[in-house]
C-alpha positions as CSV (number, residue, x, y, z in Angstrom):
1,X,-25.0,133.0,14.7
2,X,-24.1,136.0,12.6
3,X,-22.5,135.4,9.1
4,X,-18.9,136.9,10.2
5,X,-18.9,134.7,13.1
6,X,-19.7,131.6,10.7
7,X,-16.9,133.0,8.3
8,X,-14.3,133.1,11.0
9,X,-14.7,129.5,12.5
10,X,-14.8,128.2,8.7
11,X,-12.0,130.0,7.8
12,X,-10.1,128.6,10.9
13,X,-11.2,125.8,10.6
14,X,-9.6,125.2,6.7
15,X,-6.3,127.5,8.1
16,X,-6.1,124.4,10.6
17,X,-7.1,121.4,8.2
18,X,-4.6,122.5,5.7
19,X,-1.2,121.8,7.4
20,X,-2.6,118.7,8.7
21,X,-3.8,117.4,5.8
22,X,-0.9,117.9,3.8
23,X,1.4,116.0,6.7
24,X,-0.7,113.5,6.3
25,X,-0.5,113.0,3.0
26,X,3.0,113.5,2.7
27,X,3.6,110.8,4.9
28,X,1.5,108.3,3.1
29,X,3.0,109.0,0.4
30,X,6.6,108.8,1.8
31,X,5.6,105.1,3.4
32,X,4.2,104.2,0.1
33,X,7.3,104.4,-1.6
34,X,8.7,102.6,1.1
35,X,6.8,99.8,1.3
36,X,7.2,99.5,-2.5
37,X,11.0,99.8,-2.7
38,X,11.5,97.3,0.1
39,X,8.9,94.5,-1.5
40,X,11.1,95.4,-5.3
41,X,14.4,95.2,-3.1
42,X,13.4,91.8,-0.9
43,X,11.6,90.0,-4.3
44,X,15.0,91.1,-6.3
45,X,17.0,89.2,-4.1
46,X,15.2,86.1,-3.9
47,X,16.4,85.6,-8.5
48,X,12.8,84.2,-9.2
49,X,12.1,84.6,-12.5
50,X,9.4,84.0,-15.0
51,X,9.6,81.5,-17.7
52,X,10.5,82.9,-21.2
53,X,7.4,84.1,-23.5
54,X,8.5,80.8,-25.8
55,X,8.5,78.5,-23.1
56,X,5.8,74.8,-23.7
57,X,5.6,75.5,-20.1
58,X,3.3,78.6,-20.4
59,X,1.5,77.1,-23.7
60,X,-1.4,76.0,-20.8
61,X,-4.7,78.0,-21.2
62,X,-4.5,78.3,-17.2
63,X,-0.9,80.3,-17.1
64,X,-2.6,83.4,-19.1
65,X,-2.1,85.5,-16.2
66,X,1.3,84.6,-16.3
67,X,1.9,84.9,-19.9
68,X,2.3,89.2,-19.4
69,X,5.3,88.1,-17.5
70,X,7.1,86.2,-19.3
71,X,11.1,86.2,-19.2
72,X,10.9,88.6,-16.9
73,X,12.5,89.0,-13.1
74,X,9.7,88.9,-10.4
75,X,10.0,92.1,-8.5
76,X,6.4,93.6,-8.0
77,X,3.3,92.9,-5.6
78,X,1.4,92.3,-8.7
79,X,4.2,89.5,-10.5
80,X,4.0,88.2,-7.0
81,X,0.3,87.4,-6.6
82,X,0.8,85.9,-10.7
83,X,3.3,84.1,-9.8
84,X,1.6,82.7,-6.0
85,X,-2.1,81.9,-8.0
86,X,-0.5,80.1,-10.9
87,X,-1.6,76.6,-11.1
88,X,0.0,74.8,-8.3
89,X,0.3,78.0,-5.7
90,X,2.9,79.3,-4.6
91,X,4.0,76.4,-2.6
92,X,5.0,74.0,-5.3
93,X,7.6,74.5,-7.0
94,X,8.1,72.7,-10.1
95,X,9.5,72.9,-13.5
96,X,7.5,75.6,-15.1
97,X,8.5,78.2,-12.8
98,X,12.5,77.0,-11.5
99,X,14.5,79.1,-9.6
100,X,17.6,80.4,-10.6
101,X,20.5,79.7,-7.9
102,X,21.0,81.4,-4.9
103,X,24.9,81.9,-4.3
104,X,25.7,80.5,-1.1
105,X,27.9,82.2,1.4
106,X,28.1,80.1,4.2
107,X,30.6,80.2,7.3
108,X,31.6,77.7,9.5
109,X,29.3,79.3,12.4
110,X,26.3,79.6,10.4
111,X,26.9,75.9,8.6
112,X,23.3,74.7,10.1
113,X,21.5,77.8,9.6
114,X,22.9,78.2,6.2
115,X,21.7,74.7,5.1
116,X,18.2,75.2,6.0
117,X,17.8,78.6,4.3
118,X,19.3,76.7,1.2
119,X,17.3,74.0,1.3
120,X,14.3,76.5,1.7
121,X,15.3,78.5,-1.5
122,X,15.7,75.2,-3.4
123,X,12.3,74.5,-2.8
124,X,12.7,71.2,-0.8
């Protein structure tokens, strides 16, 4: 193969990586933002929040990773897996980490429905 011929398909070759590659990673970056404004948006809504800073309840040597936290409202991936590998996991709820109300706006038609998302945002 002669060195124009090489120059030609390599130089092709980048003309038609370039566009691509620049798609692509405008797209990641468009879902990336995504993703992370729908987890802020869906943890915002759920009012869990962290103990404050002052609290006997983070005085434990096993809440450090908590501790960074403190006071604050849980909103990002990373306050979420804090607040899911405290002591306890994410499944207990108890009175270190309590959740603030949830307003309840509940029609007659979803009555049943209603009470069981309640009772699952109470922690029962």
């Amino acid at each position: 193969m002669r060195r124009r011929t090489f120059d030609r398909l390599v130089s092709t070759e980048g003309l038609v990586l370039v566009p691509i590659l620049a798609v692509a990673g405008g797209l990641l970056t468009w879902g990336q933002r995504y993703i992370t404004n729908e987890v802020r948006d869906q943890l915002a809504e759920q009012k869990i929040y962290f103990p404050a800073s002052d609290s006997p309840e983070l005085a434990a040597p096993e809440f450090e990773p908590v501790r960074r936290y403190a006071g604050q409202q849980l909103t990002t991936g990373d306050q979420a897996k804090a607040y899911a590998d405290r002591p306890g996991g994410g499944l207990a709820i108890d009175v270190a980490f309590p959740r603030h109300p949830v307003p309840a706006r509940l029609s007659a038609r979803d009555n049943q429905r209603g009470r069981r998302l309640a009772s699952r945002r109470a922690g029962y």
